[in-house]
PDB file with SEQRES, HELIX, SHEET and CRYST1 records, atoms N, CA, C and O in Angstrom:
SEQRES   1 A   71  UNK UNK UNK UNK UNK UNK UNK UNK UNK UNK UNK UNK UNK          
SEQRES   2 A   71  UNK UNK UNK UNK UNK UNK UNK UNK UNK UNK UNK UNK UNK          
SEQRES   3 A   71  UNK UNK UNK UNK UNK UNK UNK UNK UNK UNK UNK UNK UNK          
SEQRES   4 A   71  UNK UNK UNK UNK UNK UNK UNK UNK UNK UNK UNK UNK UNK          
SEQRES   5 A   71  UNK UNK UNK UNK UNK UNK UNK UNK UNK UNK UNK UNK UNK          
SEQRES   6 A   71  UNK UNK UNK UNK UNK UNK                                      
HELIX    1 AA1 UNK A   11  UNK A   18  1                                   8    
HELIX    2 AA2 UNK A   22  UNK A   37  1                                  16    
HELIX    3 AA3 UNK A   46  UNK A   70  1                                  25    
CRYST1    1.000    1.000    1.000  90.00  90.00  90.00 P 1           1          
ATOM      1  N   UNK A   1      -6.794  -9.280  16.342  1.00  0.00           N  
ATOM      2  CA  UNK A   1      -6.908 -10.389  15.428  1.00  0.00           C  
ATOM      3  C   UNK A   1      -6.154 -10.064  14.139  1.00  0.00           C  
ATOM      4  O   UNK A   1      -6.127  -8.896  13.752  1.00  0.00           O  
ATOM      5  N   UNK A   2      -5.619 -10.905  13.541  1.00  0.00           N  
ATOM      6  CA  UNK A   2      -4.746 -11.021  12.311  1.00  0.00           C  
ATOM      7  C   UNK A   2      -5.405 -11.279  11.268  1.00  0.00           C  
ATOM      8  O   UNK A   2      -6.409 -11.991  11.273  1.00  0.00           O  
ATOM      9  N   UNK A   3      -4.952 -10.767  10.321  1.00  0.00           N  
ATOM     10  CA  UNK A   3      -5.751 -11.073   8.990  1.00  0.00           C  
ATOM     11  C   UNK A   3      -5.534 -12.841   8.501  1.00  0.00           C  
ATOM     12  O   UNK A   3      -6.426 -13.585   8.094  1.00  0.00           O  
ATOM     13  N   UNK A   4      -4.304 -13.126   8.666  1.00  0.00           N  
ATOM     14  CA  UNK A   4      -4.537 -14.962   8.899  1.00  0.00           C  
ATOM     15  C   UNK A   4      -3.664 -15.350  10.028  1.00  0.00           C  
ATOM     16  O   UNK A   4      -2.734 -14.787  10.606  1.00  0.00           O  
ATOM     17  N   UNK A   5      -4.231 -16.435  10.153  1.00  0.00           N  
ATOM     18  CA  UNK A   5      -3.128 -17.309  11.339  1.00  0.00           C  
ATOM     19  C   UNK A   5      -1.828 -17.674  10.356  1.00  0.00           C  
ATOM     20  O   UNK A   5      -0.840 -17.422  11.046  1.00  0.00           O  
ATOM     21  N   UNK A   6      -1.620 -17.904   9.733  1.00  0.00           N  
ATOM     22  CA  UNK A   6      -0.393 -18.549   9.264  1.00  0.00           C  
ATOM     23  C   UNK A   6      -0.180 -18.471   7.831  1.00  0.00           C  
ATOM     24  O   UNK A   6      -1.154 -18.225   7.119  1.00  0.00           O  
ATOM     25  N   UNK A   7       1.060 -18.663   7.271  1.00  0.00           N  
ATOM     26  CA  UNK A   7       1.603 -18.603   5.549  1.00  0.00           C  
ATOM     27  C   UNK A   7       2.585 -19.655   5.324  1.00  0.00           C  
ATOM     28  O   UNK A   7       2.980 -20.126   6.390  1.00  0.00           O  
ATOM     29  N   UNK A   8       3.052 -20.120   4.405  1.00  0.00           N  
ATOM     30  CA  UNK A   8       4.227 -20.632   3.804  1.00  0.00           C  
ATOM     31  C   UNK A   8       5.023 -19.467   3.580  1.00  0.00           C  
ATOM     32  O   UNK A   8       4.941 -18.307   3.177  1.00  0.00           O  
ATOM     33  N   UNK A   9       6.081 -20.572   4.166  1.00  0.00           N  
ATOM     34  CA  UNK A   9       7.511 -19.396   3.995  1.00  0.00           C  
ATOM     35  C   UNK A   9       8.157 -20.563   3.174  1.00  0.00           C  
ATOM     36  O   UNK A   9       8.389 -21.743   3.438  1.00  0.00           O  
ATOM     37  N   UNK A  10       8.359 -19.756   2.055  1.00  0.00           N  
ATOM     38  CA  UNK A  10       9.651 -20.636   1.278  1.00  0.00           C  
ATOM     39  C   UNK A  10      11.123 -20.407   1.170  1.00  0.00           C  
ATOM     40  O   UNK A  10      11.625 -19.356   1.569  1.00  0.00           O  
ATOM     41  N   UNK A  11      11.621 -21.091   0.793  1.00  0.00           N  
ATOM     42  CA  UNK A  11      12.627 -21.417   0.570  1.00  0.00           C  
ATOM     43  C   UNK A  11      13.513 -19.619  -0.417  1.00  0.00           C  
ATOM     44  O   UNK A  11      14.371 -18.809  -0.066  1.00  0.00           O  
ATOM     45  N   UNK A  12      12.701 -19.779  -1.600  1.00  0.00           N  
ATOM     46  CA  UNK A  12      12.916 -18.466  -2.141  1.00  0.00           C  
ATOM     47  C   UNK A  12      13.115 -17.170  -0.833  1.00  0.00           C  
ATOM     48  O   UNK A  12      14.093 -16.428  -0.743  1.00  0.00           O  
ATOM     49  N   UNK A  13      12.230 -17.172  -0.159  1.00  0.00           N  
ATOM     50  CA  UNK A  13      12.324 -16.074   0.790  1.00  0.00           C  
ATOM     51  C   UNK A  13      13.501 -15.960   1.950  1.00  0.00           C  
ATOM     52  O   UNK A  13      13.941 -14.971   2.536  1.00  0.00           O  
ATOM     53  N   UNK A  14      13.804 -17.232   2.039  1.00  0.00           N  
ATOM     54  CA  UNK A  14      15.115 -17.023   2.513  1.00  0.00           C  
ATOM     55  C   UNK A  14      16.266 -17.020   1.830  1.00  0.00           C  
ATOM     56  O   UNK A  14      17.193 -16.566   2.500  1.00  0.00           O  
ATOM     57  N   UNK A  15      16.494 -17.287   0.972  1.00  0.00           N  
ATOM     58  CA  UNK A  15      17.656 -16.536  -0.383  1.00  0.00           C  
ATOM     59  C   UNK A  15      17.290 -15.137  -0.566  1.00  0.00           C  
ATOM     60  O   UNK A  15      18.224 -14.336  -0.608  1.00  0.00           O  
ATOM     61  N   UNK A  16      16.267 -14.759  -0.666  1.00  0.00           N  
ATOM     62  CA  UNK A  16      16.239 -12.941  -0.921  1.00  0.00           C  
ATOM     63  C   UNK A  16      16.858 -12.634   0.718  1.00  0.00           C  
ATOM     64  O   UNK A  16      17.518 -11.620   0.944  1.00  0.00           O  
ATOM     65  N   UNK A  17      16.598 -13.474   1.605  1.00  0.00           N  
ATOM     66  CA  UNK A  17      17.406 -12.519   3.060  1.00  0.00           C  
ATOM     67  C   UNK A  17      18.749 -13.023   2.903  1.00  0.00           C  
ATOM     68  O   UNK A  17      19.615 -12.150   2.840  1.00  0.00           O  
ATOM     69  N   UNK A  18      19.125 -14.214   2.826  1.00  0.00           N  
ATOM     70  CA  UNK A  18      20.056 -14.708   3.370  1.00  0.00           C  
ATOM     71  C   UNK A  18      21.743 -13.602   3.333  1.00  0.00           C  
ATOM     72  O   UNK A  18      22.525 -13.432   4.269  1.00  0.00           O  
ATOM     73  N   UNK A  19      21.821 -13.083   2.024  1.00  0.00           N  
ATOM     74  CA  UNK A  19      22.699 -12.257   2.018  1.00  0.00           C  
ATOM     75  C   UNK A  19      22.448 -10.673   2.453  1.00  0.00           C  
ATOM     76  O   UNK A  19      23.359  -9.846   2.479  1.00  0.00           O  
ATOM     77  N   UNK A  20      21.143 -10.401   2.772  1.00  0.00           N  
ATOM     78  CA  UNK A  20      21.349  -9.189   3.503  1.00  0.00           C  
ATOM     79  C   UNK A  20      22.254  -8.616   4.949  1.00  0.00           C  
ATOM     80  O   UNK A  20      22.625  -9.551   5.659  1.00  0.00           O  
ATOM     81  N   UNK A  21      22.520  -7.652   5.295  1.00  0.00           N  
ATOM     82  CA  UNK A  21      23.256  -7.508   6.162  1.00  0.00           C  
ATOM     83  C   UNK A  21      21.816  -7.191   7.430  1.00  0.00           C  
ATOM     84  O   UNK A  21      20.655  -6.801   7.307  1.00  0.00           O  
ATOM     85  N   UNK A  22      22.765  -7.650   8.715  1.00  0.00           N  
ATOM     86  CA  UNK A  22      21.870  -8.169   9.919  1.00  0.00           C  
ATOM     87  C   UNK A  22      20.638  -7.109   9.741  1.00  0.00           C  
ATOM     88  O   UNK A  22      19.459  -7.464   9.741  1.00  0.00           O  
ATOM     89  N   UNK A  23      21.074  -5.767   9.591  1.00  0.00           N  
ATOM     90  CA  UNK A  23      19.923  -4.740  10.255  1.00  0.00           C  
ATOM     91  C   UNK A  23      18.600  -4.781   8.875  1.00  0.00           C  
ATOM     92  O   UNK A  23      17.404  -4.700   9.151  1.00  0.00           O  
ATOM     93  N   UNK A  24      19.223  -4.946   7.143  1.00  0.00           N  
ATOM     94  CA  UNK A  24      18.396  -5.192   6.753  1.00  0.00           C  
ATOM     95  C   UNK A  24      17.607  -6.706   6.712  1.00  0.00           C  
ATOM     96  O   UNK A  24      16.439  -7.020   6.941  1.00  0.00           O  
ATOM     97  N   UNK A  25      18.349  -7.190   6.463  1.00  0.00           N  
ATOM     98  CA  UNK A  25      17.280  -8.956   6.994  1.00  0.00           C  
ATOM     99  C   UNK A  25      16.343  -8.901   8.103  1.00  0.00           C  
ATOM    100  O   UNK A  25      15.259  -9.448   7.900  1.00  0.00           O  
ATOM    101  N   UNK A  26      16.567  -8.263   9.418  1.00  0.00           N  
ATOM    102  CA  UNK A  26      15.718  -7.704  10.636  1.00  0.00           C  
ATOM    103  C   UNK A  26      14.589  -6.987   9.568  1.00  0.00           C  
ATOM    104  O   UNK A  26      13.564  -7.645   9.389  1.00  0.00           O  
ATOM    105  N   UNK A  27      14.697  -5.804   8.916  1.00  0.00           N  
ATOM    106  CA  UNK A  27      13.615  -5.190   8.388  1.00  0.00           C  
ATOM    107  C   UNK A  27      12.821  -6.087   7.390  1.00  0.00           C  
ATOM    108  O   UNK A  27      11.611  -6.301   7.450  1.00  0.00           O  
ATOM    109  N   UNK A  28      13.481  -6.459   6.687  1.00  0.00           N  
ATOM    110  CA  UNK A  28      12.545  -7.410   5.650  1.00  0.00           C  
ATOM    111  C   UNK A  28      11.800  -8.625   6.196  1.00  0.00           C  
ATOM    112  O   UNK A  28      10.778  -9.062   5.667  1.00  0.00           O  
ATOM    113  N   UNK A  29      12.175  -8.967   6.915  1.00  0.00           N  
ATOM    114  CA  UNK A  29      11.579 -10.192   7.542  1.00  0.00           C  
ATOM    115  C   UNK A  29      10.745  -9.476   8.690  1.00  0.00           C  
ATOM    116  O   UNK A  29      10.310 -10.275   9.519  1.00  0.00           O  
ATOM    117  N   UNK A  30      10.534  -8.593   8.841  1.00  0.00           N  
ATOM    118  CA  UNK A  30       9.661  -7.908   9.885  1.00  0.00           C  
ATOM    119  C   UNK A  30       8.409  -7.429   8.710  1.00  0.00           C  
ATOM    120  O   UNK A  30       7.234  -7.696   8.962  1.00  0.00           O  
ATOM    121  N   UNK A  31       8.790  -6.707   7.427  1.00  0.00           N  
ATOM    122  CA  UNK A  31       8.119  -6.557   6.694  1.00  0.00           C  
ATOM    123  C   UNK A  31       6.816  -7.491   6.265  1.00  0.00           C  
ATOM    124  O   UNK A  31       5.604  -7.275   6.295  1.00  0.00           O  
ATOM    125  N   UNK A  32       7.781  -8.861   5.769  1.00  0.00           N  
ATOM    126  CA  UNK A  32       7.002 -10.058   5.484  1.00  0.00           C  
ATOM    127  C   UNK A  32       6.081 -10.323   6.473  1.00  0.00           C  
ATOM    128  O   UNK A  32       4.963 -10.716   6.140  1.00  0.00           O  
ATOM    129  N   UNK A  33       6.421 -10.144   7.874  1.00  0.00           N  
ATOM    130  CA  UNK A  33       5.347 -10.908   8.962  1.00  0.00           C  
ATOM    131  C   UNK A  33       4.118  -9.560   8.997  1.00  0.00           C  
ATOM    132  O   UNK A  33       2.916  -9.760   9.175  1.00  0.00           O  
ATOM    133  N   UNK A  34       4.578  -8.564   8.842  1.00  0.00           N  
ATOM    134  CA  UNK A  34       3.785  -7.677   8.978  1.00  0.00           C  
ATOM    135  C   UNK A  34       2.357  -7.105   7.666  1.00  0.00           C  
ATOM    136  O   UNK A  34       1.318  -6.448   7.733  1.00  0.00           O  
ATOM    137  N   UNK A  35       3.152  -7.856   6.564  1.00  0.00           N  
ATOM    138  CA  UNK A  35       2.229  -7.416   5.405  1.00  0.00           C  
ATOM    139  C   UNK A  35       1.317  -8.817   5.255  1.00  0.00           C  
ATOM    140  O   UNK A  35       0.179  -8.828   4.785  1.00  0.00           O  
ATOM    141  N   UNK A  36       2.097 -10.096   5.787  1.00  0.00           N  
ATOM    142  CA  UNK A  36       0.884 -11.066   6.040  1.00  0.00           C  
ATOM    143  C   UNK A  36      -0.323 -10.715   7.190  1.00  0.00           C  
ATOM    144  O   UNK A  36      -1.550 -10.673   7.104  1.00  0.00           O  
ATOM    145  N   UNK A  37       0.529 -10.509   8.190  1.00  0.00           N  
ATOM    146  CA  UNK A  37      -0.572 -10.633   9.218  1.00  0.00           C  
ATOM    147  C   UNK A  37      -1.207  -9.389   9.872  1.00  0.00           C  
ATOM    148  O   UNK A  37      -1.957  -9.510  10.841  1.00  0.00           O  
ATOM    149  N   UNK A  38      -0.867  -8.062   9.273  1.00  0.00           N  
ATOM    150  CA  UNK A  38      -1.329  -6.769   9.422  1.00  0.00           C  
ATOM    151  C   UNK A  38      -1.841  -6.045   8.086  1.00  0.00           C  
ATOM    152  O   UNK A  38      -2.512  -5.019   7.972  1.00  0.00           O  
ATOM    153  N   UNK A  39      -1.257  -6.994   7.008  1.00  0.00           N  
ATOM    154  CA  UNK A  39      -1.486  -5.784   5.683  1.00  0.00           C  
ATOM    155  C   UNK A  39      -1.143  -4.812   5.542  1.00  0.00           C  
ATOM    156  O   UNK A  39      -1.792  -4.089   4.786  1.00  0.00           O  
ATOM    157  N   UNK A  40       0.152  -4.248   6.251  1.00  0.00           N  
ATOM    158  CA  UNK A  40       1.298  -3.100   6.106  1.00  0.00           C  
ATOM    159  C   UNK A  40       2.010  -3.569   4.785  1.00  0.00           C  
ATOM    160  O   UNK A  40       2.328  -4.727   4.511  1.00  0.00           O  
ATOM    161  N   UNK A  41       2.223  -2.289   3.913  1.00  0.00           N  
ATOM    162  CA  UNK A  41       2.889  -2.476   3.055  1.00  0.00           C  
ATOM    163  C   UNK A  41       4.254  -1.418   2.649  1.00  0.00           C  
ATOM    164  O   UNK A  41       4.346  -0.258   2.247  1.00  0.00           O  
ATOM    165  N   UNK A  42       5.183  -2.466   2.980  1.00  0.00           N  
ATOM    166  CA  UNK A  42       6.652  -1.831   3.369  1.00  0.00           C  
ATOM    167  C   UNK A  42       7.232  -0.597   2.351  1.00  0.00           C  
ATOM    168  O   UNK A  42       7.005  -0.782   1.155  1.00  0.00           O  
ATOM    169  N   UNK A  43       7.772   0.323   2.624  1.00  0.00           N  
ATOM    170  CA  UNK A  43       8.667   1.529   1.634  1.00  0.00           C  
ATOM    171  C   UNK A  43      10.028   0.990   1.562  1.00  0.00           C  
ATOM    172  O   UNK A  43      10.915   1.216   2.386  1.00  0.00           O  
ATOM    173  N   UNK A  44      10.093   0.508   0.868  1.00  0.00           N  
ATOM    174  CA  UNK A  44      11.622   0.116   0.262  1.00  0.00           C  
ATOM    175  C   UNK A  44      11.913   0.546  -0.645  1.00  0.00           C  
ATOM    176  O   UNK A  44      11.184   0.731  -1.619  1.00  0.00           O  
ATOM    177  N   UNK A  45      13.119   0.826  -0.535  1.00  0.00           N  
ATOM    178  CA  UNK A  45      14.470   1.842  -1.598  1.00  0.00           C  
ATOM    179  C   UNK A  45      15.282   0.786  -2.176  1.00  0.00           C  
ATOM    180  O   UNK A  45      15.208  -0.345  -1.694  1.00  0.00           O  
ATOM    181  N   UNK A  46      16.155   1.066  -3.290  1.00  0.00           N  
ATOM    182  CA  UNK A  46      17.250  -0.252  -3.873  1.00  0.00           C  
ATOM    183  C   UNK A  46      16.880  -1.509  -3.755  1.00  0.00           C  
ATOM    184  O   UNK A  46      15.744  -1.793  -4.137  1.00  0.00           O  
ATOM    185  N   UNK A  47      17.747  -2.565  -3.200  1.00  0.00           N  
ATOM    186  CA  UNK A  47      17.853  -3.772  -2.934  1.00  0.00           C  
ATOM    187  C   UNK A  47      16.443  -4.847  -2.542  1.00  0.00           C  
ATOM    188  O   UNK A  47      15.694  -5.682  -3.048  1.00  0.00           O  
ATOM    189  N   UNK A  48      16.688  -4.239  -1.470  1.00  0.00           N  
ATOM    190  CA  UNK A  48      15.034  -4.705  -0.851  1.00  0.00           C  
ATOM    191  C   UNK A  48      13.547  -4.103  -1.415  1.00  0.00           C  
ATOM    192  O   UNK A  48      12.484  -4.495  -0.935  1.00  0.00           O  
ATOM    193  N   UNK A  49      13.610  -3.308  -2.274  1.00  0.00           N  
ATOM    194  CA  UNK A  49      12.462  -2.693  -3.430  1.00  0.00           C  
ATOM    195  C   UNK A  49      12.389  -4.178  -4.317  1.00  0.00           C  
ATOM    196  O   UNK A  49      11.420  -4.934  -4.381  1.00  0.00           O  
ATOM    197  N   UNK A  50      13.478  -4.310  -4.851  1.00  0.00           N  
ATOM    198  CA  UNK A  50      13.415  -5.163  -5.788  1.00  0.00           C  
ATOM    199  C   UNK A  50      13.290  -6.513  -5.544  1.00  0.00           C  
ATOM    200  O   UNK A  50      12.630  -7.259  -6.268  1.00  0.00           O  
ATOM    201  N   UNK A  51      14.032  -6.949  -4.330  1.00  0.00           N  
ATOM    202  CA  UNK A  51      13.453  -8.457  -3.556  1.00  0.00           C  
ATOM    203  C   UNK A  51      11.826  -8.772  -3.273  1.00  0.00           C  
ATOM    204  O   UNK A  51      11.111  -9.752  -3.481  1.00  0.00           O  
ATOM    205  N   UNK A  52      11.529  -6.972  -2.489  1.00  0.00           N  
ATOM    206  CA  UNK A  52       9.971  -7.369  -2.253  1.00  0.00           C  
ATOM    207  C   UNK A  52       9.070  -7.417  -3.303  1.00  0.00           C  
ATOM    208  O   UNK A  52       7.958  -7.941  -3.229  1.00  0.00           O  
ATOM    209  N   UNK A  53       9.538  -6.875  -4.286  1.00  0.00           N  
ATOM    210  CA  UNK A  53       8.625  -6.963  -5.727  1.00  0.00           C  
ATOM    211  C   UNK A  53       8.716  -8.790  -6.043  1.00  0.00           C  
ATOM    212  O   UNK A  53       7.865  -9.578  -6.456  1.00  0.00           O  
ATOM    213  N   UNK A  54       9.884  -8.935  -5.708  1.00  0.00           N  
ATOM    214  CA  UNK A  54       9.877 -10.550  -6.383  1.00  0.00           C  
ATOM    215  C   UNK A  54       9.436 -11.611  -5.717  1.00  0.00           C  
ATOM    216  O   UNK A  54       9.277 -12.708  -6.251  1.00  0.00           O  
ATOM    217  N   UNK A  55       9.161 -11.313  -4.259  1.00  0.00           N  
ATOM    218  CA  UNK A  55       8.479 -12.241  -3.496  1.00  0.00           C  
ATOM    219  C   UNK A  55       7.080 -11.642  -3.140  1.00  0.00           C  
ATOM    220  O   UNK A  55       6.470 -12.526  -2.537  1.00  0.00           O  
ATOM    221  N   UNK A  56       6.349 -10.575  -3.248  1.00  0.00           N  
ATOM    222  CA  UNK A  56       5.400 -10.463  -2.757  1.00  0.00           C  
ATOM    223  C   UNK A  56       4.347 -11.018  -3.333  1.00  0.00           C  
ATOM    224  O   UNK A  56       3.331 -11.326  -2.711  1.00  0.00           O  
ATOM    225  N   UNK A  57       4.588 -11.258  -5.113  1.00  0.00           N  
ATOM    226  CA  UNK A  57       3.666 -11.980  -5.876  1.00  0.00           C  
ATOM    227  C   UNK A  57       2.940 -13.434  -4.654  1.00  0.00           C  
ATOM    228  O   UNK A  57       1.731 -13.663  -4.678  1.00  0.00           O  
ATOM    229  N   UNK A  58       3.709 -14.091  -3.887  1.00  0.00           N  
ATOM    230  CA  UNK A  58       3.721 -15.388  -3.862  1.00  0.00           C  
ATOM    231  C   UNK A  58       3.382 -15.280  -2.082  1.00  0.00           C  
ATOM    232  O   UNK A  58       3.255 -16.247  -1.331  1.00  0.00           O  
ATOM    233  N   UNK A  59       3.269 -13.541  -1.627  1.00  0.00           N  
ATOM    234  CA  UNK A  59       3.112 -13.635  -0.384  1.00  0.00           C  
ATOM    235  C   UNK A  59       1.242 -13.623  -0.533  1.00  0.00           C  
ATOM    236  O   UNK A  59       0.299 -14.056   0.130  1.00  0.00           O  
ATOM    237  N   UNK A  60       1.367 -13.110  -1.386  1.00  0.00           N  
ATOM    238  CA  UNK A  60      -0.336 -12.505  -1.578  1.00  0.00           C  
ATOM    239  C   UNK A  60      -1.098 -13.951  -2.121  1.00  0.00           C  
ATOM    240  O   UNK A  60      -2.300 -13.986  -1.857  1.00  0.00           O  
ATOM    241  N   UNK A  61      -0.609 -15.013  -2.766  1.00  0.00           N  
ATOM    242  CA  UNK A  61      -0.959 -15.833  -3.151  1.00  0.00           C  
ATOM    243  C   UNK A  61      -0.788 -17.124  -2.180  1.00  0.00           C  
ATOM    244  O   UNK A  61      -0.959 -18.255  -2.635  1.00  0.00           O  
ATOM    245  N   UNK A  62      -0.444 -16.906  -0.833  1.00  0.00           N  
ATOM    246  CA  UNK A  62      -0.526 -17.359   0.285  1.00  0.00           C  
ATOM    247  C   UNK A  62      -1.448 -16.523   1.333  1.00  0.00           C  
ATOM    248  O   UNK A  62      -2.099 -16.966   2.279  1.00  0.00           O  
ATOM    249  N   UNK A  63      -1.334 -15.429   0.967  1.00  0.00           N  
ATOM    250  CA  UNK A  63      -2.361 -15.081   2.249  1.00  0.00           C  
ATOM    251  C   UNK A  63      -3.681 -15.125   1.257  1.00  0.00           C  
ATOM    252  O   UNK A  63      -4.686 -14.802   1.890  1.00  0.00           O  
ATOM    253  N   UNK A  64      -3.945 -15.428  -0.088  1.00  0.00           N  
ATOM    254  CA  UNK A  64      -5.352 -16.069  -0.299  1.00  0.00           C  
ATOM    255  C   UNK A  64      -5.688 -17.050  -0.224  1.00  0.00           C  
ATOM    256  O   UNK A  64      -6.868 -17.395  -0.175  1.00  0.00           O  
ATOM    257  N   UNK A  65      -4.529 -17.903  -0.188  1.00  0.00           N  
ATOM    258  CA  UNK A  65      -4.534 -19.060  -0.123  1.00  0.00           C  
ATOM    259  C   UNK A  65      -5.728 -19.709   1.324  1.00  0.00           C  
ATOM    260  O   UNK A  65      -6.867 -20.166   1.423  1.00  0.00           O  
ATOM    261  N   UNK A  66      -4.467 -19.339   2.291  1.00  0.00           N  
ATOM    262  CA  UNK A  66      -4.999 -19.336   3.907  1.00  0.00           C  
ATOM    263  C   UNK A  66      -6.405 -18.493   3.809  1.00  0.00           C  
ATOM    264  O   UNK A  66      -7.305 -19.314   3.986  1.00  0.00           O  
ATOM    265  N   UNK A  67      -6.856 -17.420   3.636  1.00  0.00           N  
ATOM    266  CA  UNK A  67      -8.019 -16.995   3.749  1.00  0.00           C  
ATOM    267  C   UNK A  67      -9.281 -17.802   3.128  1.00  0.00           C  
ATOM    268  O   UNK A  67     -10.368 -17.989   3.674  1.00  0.00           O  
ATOM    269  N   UNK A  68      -8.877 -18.213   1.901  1.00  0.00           N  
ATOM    270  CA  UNK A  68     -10.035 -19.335   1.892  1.00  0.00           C  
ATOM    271  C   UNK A  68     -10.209 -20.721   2.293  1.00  0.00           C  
ATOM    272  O   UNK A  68     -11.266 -21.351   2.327  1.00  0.00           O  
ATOM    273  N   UNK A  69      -8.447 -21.318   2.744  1.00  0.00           N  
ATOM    274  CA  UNK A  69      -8.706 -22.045   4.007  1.00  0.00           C  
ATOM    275  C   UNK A  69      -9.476 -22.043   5.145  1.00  0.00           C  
ATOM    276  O   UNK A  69     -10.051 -23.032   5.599  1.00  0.00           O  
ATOM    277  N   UNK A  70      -9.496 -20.257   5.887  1.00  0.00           N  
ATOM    278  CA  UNK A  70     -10.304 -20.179   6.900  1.00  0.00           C  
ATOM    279  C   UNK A  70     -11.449 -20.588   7.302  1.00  0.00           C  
ATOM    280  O   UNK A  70     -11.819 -21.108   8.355  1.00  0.00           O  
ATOM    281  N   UNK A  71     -12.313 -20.112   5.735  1.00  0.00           N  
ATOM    282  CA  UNK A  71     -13.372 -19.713   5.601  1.00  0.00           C  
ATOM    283  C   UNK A  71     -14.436 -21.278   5.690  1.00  0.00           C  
ATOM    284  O   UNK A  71     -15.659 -21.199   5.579  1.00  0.00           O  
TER     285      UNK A  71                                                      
END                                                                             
């Protein structure tokens, strides 16, 4: 079982991938599904350090979102 069924994905979150190169966009977007729906929280270096700092505010404020949807 997952910590939620589902999130908003915005728009923002695909501009932080869109210019990554294939193998990092694969990781970050594996990241995102994984820190919603497992609560893994990714080790990122450079680039993607600083993307996930700027979107995670708004990942966490979706997965509370949905959690008190659940409830």
């Amino acid at each position: 079982m997952y910590d939620i069924d589902s999130f908003r994905f915005f728009a923002s979150y695909y501009d932080a991938l869109k210019d990554m190169k294939p193998k990092a966009k694969q990781e970050f977007l594996l990241a995102i599904l994984e820190f919603m729906f497992e609560g893994k929280e990714p080790d990122f270096k450079g680039d993607m350090a600083v993307n996930w700092k700027l979107i995670k505010p708004n990942l966490i404020k979706s997965k509370n979102k949905s959690n008190r949807n659940q409830n």
